[in-house]
N, C-alpha and C positions, 0 to 999 in steps of 0.2 A: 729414415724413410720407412714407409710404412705399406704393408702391398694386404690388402682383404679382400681374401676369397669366397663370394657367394655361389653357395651350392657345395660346397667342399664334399659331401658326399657322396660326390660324382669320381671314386676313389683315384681308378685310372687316370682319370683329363687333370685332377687335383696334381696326380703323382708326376705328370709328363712339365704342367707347366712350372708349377713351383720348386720342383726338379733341376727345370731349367734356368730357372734363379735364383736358386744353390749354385749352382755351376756355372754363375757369371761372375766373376771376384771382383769388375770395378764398381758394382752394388755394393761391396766392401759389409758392411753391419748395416743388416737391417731385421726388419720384423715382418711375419707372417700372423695375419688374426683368419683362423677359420670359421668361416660359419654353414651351420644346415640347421634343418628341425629333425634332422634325424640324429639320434645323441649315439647311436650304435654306431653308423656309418662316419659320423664326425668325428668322431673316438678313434674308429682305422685310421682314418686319414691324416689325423695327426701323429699315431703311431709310426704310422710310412712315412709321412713327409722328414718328423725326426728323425728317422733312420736317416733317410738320405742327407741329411742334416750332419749328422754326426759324423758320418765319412767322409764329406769334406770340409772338417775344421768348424764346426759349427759358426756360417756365416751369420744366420739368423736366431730371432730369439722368437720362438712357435707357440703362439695360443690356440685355445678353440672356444668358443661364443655359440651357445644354444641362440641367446639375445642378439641378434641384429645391431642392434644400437648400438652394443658395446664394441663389435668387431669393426664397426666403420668409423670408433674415435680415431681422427687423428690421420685416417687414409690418406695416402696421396696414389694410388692406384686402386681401382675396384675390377677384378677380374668375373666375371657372371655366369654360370655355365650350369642355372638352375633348369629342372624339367618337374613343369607341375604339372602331378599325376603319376608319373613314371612310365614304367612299363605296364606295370597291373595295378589301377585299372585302366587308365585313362589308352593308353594305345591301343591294347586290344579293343576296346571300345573303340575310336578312331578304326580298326580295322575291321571289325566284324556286324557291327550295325550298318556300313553302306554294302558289304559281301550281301547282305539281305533285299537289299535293291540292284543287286547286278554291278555294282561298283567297285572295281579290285585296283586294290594299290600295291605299289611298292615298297616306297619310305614314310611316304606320308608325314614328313616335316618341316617341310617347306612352302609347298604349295599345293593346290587340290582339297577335298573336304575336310581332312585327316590335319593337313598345315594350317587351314582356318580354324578350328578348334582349339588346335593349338596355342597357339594366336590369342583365340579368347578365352583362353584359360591361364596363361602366361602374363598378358598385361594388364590385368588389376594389382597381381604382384608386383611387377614393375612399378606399377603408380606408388605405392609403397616403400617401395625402394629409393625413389623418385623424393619422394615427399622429406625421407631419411639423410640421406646425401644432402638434399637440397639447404637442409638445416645442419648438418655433423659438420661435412665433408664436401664443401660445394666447389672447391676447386680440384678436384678429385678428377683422375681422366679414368672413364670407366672403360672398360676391355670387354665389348658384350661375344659370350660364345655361344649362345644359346638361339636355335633353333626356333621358329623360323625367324631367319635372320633379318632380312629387308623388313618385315614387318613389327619386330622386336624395337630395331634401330630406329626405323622411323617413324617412330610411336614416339619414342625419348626426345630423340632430335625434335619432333614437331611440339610436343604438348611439355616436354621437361626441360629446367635448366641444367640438365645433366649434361656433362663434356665426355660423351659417347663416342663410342665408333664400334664398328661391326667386324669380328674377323673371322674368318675360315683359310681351312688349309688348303682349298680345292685348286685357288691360283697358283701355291708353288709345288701343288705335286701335277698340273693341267698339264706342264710342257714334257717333263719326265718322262710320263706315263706315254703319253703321246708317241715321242722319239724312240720308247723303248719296244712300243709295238709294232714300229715299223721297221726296228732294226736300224735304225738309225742313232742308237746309243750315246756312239759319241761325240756329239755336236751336246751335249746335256750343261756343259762345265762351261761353254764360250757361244751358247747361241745368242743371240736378242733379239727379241719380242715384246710386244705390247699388247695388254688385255684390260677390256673393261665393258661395262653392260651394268648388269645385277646379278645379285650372290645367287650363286647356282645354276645362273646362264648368264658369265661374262664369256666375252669369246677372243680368243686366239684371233688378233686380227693380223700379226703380220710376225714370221721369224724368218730372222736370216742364220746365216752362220757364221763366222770371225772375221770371216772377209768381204762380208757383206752379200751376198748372194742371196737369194730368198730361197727355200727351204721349202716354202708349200707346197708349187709344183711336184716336186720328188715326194711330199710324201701324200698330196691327191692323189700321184698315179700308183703307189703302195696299196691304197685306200683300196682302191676303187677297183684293183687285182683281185681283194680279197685275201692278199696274202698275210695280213695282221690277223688274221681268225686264228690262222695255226699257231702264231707267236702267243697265243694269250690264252688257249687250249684249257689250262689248267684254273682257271682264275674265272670272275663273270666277264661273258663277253662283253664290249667294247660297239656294239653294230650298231646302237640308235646314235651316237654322236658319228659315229663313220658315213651312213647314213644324211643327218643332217648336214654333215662339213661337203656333202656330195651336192643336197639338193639348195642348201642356202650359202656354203663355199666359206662358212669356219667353224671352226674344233669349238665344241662346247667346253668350259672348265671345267663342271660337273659330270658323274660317272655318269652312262647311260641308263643305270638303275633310276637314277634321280631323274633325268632327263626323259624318259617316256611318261613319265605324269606330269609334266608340267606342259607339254604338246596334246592336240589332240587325233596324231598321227599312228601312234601304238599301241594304247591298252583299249580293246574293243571290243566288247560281249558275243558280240555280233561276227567280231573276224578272229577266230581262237586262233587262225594259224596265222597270226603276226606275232604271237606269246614267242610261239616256235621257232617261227622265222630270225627276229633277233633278240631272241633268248632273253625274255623280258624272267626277271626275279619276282612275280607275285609273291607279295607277301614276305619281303624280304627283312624289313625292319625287325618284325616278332621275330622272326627266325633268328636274327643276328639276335637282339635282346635274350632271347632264350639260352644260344651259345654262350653268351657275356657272362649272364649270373652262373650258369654249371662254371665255366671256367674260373669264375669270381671264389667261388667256394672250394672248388682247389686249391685256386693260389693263395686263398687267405690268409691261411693256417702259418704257412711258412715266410708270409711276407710280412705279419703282425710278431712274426717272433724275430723276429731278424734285427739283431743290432745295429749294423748297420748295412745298407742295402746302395749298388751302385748305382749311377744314372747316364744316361747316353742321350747328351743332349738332342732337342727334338728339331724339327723344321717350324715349330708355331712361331707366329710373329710377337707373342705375347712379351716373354724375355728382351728379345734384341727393342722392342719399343720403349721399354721400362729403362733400359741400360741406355738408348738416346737420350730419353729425356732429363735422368740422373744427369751424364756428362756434359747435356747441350753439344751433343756432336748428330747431326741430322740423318735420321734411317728414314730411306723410303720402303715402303711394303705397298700392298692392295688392304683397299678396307673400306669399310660399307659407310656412305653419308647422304646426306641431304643433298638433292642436285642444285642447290642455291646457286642462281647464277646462271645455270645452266651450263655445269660444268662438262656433261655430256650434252650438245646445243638442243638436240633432237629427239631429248627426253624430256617431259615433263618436271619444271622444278620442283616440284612437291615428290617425286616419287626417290627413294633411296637407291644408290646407285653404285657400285663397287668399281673404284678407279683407284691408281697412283695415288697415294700419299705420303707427305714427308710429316715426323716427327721428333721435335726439340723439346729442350724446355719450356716451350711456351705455347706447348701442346701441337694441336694438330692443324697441319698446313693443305692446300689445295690449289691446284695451279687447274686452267680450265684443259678439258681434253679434248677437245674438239668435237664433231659428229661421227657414230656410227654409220657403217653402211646403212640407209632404207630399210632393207629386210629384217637385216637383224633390230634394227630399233621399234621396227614394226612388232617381230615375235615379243619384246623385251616386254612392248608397251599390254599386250596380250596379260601378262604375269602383274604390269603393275596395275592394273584395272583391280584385277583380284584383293593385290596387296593393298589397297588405298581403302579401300569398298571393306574390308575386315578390320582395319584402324578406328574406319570411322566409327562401326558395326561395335568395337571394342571402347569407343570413347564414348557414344549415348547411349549403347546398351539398348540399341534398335533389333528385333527380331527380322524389322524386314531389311535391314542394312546388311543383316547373317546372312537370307536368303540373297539379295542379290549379288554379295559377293561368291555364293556358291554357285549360280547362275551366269556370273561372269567367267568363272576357274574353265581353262578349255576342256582338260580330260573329263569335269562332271557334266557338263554342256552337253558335249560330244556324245553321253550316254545316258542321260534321264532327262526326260519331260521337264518343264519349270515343277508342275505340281507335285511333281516325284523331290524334285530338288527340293522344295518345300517339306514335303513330309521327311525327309532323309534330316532335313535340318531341325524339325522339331523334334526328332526321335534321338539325336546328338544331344539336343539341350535338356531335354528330359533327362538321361542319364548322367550327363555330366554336375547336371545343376541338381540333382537328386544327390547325387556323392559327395555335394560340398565344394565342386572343381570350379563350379561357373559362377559368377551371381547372378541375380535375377535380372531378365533384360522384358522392357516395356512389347507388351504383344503377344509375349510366349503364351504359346498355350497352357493352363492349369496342370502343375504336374501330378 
């Protein structure tokens, strides 16, 4: 068995997952092929990965591939968790060309100008990768981690024969977090609940507790006391998903950092004291990327020299997927797909959708979930307009496809003119597509 990692560069996310499959012993012997185009960072990574390798019992047998080709011979798993551009240049850009028009983001990965760009700088790589697999490795079940997610995923799923699926950790840390800020802690081990929508706004639509009881009521009336502010004092507040669970009546998955730019209810030029109000993180992403690399450059030194180095297996679905479909014994998790079918009814089947799924050896399964409440399918459909409208935008390499999907995003809508949205989009593709990040799309203007 054979597991290849795209993007291995990404030290951290490399060290947590692969980490965690070290640490699963009925994978028994297998192999890890790393790949990046960064030969420095590739280098750590498989420095660290063998460490943790060799502390317990060296399961696996660890390479690293500058070449692509060579790391996907023979795949039976493709983990992805590439970011083209990185942090410098490409996000600061992303952040600081729409700061110029009035337009302030948080994460800017998902969704809004910052997650469109992304977007379009991410899936020509994919086609490539696409192209790769489709020829190496086509029975290969790819693990996409990489940002932005709905629109990564169902890029693949629509236009590749790639056996894709989307995953993020937002669904199994949504109810934790949840319980833990309202004090309500220990229902965490034996609650059940059900979520689903799309990556980054699936929603908590129903938890009870072991006895069956529902659980919302208590923690609406928590909410809505305002006594979760002081539980959470120390950390980013919590208020835009509190907030929403108030005025549309369920818990977003995603942190409220994410969650106030993908609405166009909280970041607002116009209204500075809603920043205030629920302590909206401007500019949060550079800020964390910035801590990341200082902290990266501390801990380098002594986690490249370390012989061997322990692990504390993680909550990612990646692992426990891999170890299903080895033994043929069926793991369900959440994870991002094509709504074929109409497995959410009252979503469109083209749009990607984050629900229940079960996986064996015969890859990945899907049973129908039935409809959303109205509202929230209504908010979701709000996001997929966006998402669909930068697919297309990313498959003919239309400038006006760019624009309307920046025209559709609610938080840029909510605050620039079309014309402004236009210029805001030719000043993105100039820079990106000047750096090498973009290719050329039909319309742009001359750079």
């Amino acid at each position: 068995m054979r597991i290849c990692f795209l993007g291995a560069g990404s030290t951290v996310f490399a060290k947590s997952i692969l980490g965690d499959c070290i640490c699963t012993p009925e994978l028994g012997k297998f192999e890890i092929a790393l790949h990046d185009i960064d030969e420095q960072r590739l280098h750590e990574s498989f420095v660290i990965i063998s460490a943790i390798n060799r502390k317990y019992g060296r399961p696996a047998t660890i390479s690293k591939h500058l070449d692509r080709r060579q790391a996907l011979q023979g795949a039976d798993y493709i983990i992805n968790a590439i970011q083209v551009g990185g942090y410098d240049p490409c996000t600061i850009t992303d952040f600081e060309i729409p700061k110029k028009y009035g337009l302030r983001q948080t994460i800017a990965d998902t969704l809004g100008i910052g997650g469109i760009f992304r977007a379009l700088r991410t899936i020509p790589v994919l086609e490539e990768f696409a192209r790769d697999i489709e020829e190496i490795c086509p029975e290969a079940l790819f693990l996409n981690y990489s940002n932005p997610m709905a629109m990564l995923t169902g890029y693949l799923q629509t236009y590749t024969k790639v056996k894709a699926v989307g995953l993020c950790h937002s669904v199994q840390a949504c109810v934790p977090w949840l319980l833990r800020t309202v004090r309500l802690g220990n229902h965490i081990d034996t609650c059940r609940y059900d979520i689903a929508g799309i990556n980054h706004q699936a929603w908590l639509l129903n938890i009870e507790d072991k006895d069956g009881n529902d659980l919302y009521p208590l923690i609406k009336s928590i909410s809505q006391s305002g006594k979760y502010k002081q539980n959470i004092a120390h950390v980013i507040p919590d208020r835009v998903r509190h907030d929403m669970m108030k005025h549309f009546g369920c818990y977003i998955t995603e942190s409220s950092e994410h969650a106030a730019e993908y609405l166009p209810y909280y970041i607002k030029d116009r209204c500075p004291e809603l920043i205030k109000e629920f302590r909206i993180p401007l500019d949060e992403y550079p800020r964390r990327c910035r801590a990341q690399i200082k902290a990266w450059k501390a801990a380098r030194f002594f986690l490249t020299f370390k012989r061997r180095l322990s692990h504390r297996k993680t909550h990612e679905f990646g692992s426990y997927i891999i170890k299903a479909a080895v033994e043929n014994k069926p793991y369900k998790f959440n994870g991002s797909v094509l709504n074929k079918g109409g497995i959410i009814s009252n979503l469109p089947d083209y749009a990607c959708v984050e629900v229940p799924l079960i996986v064996d050896r015969d890859g990945f399964h899907v049973e129908k979930f039935g409809r959303l409440p109205e509202e929230l399918a209504f908010l979701n459909r709000t996001n997929i307009n966006v998402q669909m409208m930068t697919i297309l935008a990313a498959k003919e390499r239309k400038m006006e496809y760019v624009y309307m999907a920046a025209a559709l995003d609610p938080h840029t809508s909510a605050e620039l003119t079309v014309d402004r949205i236009k210029a805001l989009c030719d000043d993105l593709y100039e820079a990106h597509h000047r750096g090498g990040w973009m290719p050329s799309y039909n319309n742009a203007l001359p750079g």
